[in-house]
C-alpha positions in Angstrom: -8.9 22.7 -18.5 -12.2 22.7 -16.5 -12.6 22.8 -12.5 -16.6 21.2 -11.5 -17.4 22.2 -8.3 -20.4 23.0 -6.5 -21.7 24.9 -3.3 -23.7 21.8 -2.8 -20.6 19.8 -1.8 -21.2 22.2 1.6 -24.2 20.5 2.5 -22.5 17.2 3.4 -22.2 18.4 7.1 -20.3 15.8 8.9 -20.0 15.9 13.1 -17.8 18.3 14.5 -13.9 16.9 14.7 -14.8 15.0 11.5 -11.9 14.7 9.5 -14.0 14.9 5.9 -15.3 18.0 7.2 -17.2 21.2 5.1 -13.8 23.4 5.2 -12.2 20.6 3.2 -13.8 22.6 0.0 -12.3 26.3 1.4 -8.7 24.8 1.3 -9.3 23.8 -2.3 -10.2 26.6 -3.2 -7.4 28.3 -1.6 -5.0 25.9 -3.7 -6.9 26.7 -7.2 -6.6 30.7 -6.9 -4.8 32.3 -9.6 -5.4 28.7 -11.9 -6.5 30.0 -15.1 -9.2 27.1 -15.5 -12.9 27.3 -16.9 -14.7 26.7 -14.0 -18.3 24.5 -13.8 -21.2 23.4 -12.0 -21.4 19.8 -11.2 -24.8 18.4 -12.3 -26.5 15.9 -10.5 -25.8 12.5 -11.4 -28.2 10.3 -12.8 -29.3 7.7 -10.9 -28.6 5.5 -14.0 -25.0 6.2 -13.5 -24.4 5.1 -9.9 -26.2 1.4 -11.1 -23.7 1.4 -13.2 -21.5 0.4 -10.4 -24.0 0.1 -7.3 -27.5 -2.1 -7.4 -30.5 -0.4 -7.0 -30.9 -1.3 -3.4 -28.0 0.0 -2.3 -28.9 3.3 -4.0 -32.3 3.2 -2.6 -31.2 2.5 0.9 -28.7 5.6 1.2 -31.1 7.5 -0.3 -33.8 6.5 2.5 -31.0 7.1 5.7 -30.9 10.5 4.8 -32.0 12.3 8.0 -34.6 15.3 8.0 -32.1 17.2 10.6 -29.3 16.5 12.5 -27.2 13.4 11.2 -27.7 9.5 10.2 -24.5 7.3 10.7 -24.2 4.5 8.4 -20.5 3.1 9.9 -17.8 3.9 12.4 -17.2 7.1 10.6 -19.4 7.5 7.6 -22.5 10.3 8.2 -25.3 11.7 6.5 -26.8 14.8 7.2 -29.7 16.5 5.0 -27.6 17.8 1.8 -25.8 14.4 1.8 -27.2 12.7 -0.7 -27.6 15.7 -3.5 -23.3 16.3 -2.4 -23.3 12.5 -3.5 -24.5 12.5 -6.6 -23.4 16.2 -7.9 -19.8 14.0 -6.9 -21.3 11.4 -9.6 -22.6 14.0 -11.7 -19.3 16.0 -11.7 -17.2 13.1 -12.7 -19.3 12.0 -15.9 -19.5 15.4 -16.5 -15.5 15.5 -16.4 -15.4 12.5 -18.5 -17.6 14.0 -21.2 -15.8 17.1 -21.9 -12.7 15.1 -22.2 -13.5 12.0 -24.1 -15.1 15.2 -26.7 -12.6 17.1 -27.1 -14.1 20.2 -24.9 -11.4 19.8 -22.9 -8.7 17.8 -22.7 -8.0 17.7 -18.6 -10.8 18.4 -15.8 -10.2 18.6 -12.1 -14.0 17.6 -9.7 -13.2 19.3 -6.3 -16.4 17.9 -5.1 -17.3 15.8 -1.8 -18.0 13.0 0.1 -14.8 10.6 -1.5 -16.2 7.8 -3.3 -13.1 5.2 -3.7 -14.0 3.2 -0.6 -17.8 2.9 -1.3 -18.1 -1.1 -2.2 -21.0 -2.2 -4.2 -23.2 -2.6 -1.2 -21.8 -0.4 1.1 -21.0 2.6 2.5 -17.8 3.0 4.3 -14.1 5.4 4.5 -16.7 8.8 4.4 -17.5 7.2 1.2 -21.1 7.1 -0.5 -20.8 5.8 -3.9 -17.8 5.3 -6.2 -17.7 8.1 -8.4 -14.6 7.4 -10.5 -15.3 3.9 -10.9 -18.7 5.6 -12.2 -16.8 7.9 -14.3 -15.1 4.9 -16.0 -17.6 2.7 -16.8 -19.0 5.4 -18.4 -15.8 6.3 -20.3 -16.6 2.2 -21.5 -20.0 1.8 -21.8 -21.6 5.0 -22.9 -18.7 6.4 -25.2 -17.4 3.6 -26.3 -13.9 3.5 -25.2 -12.0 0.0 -25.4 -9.2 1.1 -22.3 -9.3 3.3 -19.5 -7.1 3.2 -16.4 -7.1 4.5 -12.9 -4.3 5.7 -10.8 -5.6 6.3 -7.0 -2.8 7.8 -4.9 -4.8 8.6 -2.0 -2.6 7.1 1.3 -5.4 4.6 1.9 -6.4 1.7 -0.5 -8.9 2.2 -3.0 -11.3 -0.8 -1.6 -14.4 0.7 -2.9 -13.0 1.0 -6.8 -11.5 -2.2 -6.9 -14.8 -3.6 -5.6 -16.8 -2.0 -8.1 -14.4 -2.7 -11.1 -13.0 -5.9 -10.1 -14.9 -7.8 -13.1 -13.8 -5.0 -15.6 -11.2 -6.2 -18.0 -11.2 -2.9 -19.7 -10.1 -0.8 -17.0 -6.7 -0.9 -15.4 -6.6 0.2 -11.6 -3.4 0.9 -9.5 -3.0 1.9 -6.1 -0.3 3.0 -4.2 -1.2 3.4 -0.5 0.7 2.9 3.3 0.2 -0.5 4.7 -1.0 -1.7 7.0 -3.4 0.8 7.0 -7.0 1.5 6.7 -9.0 -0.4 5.2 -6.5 -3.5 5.5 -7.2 -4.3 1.8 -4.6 -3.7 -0.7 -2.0 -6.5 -0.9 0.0 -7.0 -4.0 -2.0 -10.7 -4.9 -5.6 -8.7 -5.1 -5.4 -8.9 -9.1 -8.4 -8.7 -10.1 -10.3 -11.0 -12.6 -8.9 -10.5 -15.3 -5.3 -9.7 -14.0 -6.3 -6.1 -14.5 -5.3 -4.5 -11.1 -2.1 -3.3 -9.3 -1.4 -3.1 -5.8 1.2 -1.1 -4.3 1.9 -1.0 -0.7 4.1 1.8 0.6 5.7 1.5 4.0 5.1 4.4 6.8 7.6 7.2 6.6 8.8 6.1 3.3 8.5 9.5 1.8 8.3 10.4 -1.7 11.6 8.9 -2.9 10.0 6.1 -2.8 6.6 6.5 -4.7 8.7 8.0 -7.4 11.0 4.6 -7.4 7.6 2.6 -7.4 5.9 4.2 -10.3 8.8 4.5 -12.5 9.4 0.5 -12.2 6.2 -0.6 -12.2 3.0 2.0 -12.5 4.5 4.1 -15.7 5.6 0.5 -17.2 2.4 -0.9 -16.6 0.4 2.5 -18.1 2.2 2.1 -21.5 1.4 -1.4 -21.7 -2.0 -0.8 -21.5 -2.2 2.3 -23.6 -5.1 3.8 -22.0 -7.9 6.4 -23.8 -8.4 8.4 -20.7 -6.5 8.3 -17.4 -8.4 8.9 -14.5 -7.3 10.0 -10.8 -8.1 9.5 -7.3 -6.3 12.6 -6.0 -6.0 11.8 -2.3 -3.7 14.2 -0.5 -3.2 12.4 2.7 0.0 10.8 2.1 1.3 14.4 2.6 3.5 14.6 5.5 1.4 17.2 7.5 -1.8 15.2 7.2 -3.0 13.7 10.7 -4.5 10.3 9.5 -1.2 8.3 7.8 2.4 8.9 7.6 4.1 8.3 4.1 5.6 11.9 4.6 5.1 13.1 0.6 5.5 16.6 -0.3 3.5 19.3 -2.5 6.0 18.7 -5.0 5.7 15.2 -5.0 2.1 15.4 -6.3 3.8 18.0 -8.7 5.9 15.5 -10.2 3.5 12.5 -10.6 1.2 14.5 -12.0 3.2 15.7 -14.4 4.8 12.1 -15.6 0.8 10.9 -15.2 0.1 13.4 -17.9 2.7 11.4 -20.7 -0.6 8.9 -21.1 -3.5 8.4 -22.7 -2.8 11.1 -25.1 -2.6 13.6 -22.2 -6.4 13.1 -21.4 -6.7 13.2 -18.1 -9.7 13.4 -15.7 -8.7 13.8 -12.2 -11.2 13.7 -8.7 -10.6 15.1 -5.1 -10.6 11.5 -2.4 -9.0 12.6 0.9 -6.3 14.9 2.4 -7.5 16.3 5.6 -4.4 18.9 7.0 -6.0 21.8 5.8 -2.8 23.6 4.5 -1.5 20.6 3.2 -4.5 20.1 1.4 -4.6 23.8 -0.5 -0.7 23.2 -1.0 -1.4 19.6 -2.9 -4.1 20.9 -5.2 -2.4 23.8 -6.2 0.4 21.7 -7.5 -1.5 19.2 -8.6 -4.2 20.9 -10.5 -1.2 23.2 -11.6 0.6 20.7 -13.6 -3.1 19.6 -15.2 -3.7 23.2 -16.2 -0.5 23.7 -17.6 -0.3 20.0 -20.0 -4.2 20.8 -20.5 -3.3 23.7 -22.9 
């Protein structure tokens, strides 16, 4: 298994009180100590990747907000500040990087603790803390530059994956499912967004439902769904702010929660597995999450 990560990820400096804040990356790394993974530098993405997803305005208009000093705020809660933008696209860079390694053979699971999030980025904007849509990028090019027929995309962050199913909305080759709280940011999410092609799965998950009942949802309907498709590389949004102790949602999940669905999201696509950090912002919560999560990818990654 390999962990990309870079110290460039602490150059996205967000206000202070920010909840996708710089020590975000120390509680990560407190949950992957004592992981016996091969750890990596993210590269930085290609700018041909992120138009993969994201026109070339777009790209060129985040890239001119970035301030000299101090911070440039593109929405209610979405900042820039002077390492932003190389953050963003070592995010990009780490996830093709990811996919690589696994669709060779190099590795066959691969954890990107990087930041900002990506899955609420939309093709023309920049919202949720989010910049550009890093596992969308990572699946197109899962499709388009290796050649892969089917990938899929589980995103079990507590808030809707907007920004992915923006960006891949047109993509009959990729299967996304969410499972997320509603009503809750971004208000997008409901069961009859289907995509296209029929190709995505919304699952809304009431407040204070707790993890009995993600595990009832994605045994009758996600895991189902996954061996339909028969996926060539699963990826993940691994948000970790459906855990009870995190401050912005309340679906009151556990450590071990993200243990088990890990583990059963491991039984597909031939166990190859490319899994990114989105949210989780209770700091303890957040190291407790990735060490079980990242865990279970070491362990069905040998």
């Amino acid at each position: 298994m390999f962990v990309f990560t870079h110290e460039a990820f602490r150059d996205h400096v967000t206000p202070p009180g920010h909840p996708e804040r710089v020590a975000r990356l120390g509680a990560v790394e407190r949950g992957l100590q004592g992981i016996p993974a091969e750890r990596r530098d993210c590269p930085p993405g290609e700018e041909a990747e992120v138009l993969r997803c994201h026109p070339a305005g777009y790209l060129a208009r985040v890239k001119a907000a970035v301030p000299k000093e101090g911070w440039a705020q593109l929405d209610g809660d979405t900042f820039l500040s002077p390492g932003s933008y190389e953050a963003a696209m070592r995010a990009v860079g780490g996830i093709c990087a990811a996919v690589d390694a696994v669709v060779s053979g190099e590795a066959k699971t691969a954890f990107v603790a990087g930041r900002p999030p990506g899955h609420h980025a939309e093709r023309e904007t920049a919202m949720g803390f989010c910049l550009f849509g890093a596992v969308a990028i990572g699946a197109k090019r899962a499709l388009d530059h290796h050649g892969l027929k089917r990938v899929a995309i589980v995103d079990f962050d507590v808030h809707h994956g907007n920004g992915t199913q923006d960006l891949l909305w047109d993509e009959g080759r990729c299967l996304f499912v969410s499972s997320h709280q509603m009503p809750l940011y971004p208000g997008t999410g409901r069961p009859e967004e289907r995509g296209a092609q029929g190709q995505i799965l919304n699952l809304p998950l009431q407040g204070g439902s707790g993890g009995a009942a993600m595990r009832d949802v994605y045994t009758r309907q996600v895991f189902p769904a996954l061996a339909e498709w028969q996926p060539e590389l699963l990826l993940i949004s691994a948000g970790f702010d459906a855990h009870a102790d995190d401050p912005l949602a309340g679906l009151e999940w556990q450590a071990e929660d993200y243990r088990w669905l890990t583990d059963k999201l491991c039984d597909f696509a031939g166990g190859r597995v490319v899994s990114s950090l989105e949210g989780g912002y209770h700091l303890e919560a957040l190291a407790a999450s990735v060490a079980a999560h990242v865990a279970v990818l070491e362990e069905r990654g040998r």
